[in-house]
Backbone as JSON Lines, residues from 0, in Angstrom:
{"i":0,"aa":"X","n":[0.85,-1.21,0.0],"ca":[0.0,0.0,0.0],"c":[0.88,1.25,0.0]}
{"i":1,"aa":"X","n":[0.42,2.52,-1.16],"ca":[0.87,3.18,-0.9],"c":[0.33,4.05,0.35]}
{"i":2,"aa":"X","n":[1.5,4.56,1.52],"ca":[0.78,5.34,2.76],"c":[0.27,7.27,1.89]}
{"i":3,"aa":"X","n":[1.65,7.2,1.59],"ca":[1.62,8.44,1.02],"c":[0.76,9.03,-0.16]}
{"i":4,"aa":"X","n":[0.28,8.28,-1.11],"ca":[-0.72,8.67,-1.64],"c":[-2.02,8.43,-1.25]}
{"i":5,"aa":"X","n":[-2.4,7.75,-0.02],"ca":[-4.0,7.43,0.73],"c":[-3.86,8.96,1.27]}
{"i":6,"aa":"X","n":[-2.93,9.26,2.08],"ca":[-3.05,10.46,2.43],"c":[-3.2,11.57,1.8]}
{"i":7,"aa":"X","n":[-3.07,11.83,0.64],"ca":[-3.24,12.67,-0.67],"c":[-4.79,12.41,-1.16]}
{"i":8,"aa":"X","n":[-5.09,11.54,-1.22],"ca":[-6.32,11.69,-1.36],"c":[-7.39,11.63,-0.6]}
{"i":9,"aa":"X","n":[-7.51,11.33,0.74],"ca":[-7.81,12.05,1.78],"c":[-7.93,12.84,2.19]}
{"i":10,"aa":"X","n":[-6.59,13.77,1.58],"ca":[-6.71,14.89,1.98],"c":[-7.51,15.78,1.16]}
{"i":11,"aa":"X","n":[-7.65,15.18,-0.37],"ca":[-8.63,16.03,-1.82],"c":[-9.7,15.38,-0.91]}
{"i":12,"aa":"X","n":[-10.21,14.24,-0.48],"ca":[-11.75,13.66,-0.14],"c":[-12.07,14.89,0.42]}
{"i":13,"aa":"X","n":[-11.17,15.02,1.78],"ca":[-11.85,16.41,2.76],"c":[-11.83,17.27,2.31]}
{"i":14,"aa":"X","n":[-11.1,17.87,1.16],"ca":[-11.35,19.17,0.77],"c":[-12.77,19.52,-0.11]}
{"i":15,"aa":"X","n":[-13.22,18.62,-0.61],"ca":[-14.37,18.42,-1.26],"c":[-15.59,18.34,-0.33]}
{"i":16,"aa":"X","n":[-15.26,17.4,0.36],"ca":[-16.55,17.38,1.68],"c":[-16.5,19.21,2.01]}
{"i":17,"aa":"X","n":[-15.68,19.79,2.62],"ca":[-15.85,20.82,3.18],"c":[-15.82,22.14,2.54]}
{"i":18,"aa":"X","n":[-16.19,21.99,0.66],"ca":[-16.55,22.95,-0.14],"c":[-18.15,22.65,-0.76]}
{"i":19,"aa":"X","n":[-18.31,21.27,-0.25],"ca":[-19.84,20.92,-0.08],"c":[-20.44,21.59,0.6]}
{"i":20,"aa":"X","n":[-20.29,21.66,1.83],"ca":[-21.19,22.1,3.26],"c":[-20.91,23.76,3.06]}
């Protein structure tokens, strides 16, 4: 698994969630 790219996109997931709300 990459660690470093789960965290990259995690980090786009939340940025999306919190331009939703």
């Amino acid at each position: 698994k990459d660690t470093a790219e789960l965290g990259a996109l995690n980090e786009a997931l939340q940025d999306l969630l919190d331009g939703i709300q």
